[in-house]
C-alpha positions as CSV (number, residue, x, y, z in Angstrom):
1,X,-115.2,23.0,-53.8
2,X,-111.7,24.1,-52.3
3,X,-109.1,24.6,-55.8
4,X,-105.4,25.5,-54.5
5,X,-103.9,27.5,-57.6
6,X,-100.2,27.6,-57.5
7,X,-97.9,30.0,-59.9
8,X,-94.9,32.3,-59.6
9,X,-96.7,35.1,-61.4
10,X,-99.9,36.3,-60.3
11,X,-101.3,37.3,-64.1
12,X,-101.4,33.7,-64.8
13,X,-103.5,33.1,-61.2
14,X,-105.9,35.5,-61.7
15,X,-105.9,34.1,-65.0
16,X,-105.9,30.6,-63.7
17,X,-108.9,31.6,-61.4
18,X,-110.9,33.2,-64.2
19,X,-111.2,29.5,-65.6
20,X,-111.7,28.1,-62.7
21,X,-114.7,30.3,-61.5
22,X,-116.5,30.0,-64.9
23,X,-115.9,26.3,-65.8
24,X,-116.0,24.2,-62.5
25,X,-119.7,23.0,-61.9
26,X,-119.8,22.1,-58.6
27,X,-121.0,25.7,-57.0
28,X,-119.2,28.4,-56.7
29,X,-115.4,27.7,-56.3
30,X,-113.6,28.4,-52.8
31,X,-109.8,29.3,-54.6
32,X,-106.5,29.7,-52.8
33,X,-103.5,31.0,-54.5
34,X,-99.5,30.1,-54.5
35,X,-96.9,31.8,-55.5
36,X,-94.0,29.5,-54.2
37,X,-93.4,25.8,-52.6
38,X,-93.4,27.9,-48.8
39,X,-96.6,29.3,-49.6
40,X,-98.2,26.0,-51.4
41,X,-96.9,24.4,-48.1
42,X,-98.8,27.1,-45.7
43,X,-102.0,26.5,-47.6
44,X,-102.2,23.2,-47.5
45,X,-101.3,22.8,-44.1
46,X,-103.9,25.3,-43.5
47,X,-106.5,23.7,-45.6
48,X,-106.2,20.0,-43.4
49,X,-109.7,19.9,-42.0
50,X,-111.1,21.5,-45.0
51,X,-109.3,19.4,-48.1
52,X,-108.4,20.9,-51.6
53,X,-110.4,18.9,-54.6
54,X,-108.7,20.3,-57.2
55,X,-105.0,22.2,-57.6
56,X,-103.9,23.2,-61.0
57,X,-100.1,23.6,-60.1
58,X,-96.8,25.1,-62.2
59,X,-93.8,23.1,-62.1
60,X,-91.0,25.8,-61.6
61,X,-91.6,27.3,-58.5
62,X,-89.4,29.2,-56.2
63,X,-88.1,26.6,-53.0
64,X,-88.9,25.6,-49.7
65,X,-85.4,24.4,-48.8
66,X,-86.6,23.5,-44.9
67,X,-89.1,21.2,-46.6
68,X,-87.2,20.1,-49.2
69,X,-89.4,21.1,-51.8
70,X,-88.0,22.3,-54.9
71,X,-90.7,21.8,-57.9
72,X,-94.3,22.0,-58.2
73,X,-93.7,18.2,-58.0
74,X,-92.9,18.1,-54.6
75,X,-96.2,20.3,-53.6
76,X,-98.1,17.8,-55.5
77,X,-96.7,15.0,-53.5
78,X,-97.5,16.8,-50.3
79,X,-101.1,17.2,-51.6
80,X,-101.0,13.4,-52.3
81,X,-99.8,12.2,-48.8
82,X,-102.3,15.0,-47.2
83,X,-105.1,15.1,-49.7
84,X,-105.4,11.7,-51.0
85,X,-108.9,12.8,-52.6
86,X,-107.1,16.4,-54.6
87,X,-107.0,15.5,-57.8
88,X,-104.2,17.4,-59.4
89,X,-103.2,19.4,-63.1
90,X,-99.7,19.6,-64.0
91,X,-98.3,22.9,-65.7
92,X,-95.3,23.3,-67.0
93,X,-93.3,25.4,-69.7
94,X,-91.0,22.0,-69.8
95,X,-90.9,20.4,-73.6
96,X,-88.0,17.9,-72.8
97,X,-89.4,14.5,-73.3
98,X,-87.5,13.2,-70.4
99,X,-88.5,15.8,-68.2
100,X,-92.6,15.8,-68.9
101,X,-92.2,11.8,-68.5
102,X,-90.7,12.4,-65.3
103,X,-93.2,14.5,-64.3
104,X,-96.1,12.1,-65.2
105,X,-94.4,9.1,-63.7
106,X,-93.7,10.6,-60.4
107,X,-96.9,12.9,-59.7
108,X,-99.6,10.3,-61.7
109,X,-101.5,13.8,-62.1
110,X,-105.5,13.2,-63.3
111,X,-104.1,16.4,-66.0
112,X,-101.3,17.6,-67.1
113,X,-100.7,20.1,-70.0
114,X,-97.3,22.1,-71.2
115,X,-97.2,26.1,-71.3
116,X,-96.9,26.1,-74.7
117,X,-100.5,24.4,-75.6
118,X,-102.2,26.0,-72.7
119,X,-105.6,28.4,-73.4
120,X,-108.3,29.0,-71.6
121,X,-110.3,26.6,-73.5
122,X,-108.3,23.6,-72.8
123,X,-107.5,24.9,-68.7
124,X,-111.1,24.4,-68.5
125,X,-111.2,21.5,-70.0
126,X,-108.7,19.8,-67.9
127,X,-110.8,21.5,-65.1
128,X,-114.2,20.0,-66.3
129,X,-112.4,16.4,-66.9
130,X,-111.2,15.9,-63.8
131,X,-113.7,17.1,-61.2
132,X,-116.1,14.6,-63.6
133,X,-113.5,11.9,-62.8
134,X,-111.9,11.3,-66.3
135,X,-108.2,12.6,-67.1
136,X,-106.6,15.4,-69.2
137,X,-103.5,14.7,-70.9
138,X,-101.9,17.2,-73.0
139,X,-101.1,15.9,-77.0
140,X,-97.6,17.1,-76.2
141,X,-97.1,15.2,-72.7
142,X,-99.0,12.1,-74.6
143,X,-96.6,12.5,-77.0
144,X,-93.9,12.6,-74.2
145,X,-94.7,9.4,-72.8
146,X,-94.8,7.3,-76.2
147,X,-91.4,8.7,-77.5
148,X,-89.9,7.3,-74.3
149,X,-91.6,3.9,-74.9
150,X,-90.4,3.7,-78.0
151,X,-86.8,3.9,-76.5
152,X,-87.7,1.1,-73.8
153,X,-83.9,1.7,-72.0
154,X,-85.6,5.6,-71.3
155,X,-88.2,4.1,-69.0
156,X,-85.5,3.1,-66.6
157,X,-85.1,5.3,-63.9
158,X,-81.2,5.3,-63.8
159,X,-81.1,5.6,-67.5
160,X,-82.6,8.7,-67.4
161,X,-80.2,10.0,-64.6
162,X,-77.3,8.7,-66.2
163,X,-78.4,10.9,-69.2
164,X,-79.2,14.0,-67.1
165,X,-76.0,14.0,-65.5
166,X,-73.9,13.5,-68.7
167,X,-75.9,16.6,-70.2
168,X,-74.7,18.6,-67.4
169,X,-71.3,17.8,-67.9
170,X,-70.6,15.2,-65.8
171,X,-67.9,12.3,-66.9
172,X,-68.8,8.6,-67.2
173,X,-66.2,8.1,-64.3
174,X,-67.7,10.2,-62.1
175,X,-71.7,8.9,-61.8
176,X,-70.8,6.0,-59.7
177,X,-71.0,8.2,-56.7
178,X,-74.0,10.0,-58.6
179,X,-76.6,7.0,-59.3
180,X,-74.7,4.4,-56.8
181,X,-73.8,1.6,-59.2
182,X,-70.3,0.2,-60.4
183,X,-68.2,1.7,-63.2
184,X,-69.3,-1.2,-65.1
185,X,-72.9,-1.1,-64.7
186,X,-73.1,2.4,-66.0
187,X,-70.5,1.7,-68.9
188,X,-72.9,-1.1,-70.0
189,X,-75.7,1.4,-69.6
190,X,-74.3,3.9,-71.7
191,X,-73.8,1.5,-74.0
192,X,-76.8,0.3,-74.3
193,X,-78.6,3.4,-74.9
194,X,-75.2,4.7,-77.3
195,X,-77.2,1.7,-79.4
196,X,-80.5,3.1,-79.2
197,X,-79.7,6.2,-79.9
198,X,-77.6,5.0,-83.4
199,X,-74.4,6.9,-81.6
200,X,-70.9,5.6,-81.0
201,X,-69.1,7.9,-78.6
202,X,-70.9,9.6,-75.5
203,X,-70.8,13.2,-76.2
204,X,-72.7,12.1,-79.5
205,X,-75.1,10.7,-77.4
206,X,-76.2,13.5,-75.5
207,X,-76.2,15.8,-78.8
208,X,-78.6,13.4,-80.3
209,X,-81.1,13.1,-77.3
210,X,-81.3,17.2,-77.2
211,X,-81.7,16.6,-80.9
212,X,-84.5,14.2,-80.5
213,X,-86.4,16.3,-77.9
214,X,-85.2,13.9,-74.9
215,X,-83.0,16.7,-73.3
């Protein structure tokens, strides 16, 4: 079996491969290691006639710009338009509930679990899961995904970029040009989520979805 490990910090690989090496029961494990989106991108390229079955891959990463690939998101996606067959573990030290469902919704990764709950134990777990074709999902990314359901407004795409780009500062008169819809539509956005939230002015909101783990 071919396992693409991909982290900025080469403890947690050798780490990473540790698991890997005394957990995966297929053989012994053929593991190649990243420690950015350029070099995620080499080995994969390299790795086309010879396919990865596994990658166990850290959301912050450092860039590719050429590529356009910024996260450990965008190296998954690579490894799902090359490597349909890869099945893929999310990492990330990410505890925003809008971020982690982000995360899930765009990747669909077979496992995904945050820095903060990650051991040995449960790596290997994921590890063992996956290559037997069930899924790992994290309590605190499972948690994630309910909270957001339980806001239904959260699920919507644009909501959740109207809400990022308020949190970093941007003015409700300025994320027409940001998310491509009228004034109007985002003021009744807003609105709406001002109401799911309990909130009535918009800096209010945004304090109370970093208070509510959204942010």
């Amino acid at each position: 079996m071919n396992i693409l490990l991909v982290d900025d910090h080469p403890f947690t690989i050798e780490g990473y491969r540790s698991v890997m090496e005394n957990r995966v029961n297929t053989g012994v494990p053929r593991i190649s290691a990243a420690g950015s989106c350029r070099e995620a991108y080499d080995a994969i390229m390299a790795h086309q006639a010879n396919p990865f079955s596994l990658a166990a891959i850290d959301h912050n990463l450092p860039p590719y710009e050429e590529k356009r690939m910024v996260t450990g998101a965008d190296v998954a996606l690579l490894l799902r338009k090359t490597m349909p067959g890869c099945r893929i573990v999310m990492i990330t030290a990410h505890t925003e509930i809008l971020v982690l469902y982000d995360i899930f919704k765009r990747v669909s990764p077979e496992g995904f679990v945050t820095k903060g709950e990650l051991t040995p134990e449960n790596l290997g777990d994921a590890a063992t899961a996956i290559t037997g074709g069930d899924t790992y999902i994290s309590m605190a990314v499972t948690h994630s995904i309910s909270e957001v359901w339980k806001k239904e407004l959260m699920v919507d795409d644009t909501n959740r970029q109207i809400l990022f780009f308020m949190a970093k500062g941007y003015k409700a008169m300025e994320l027409a040009n940001l998310v491509f819809l009228s004034d109007s539509s985002i003021q009744k956005r807003i609105a709406s989520m001002k109401k799911a939230f309990g909130v009535i002015d918009n800096s209010s909101l945004v304090k109370e979805a970093i208070q509510q783990g959204f942010l």
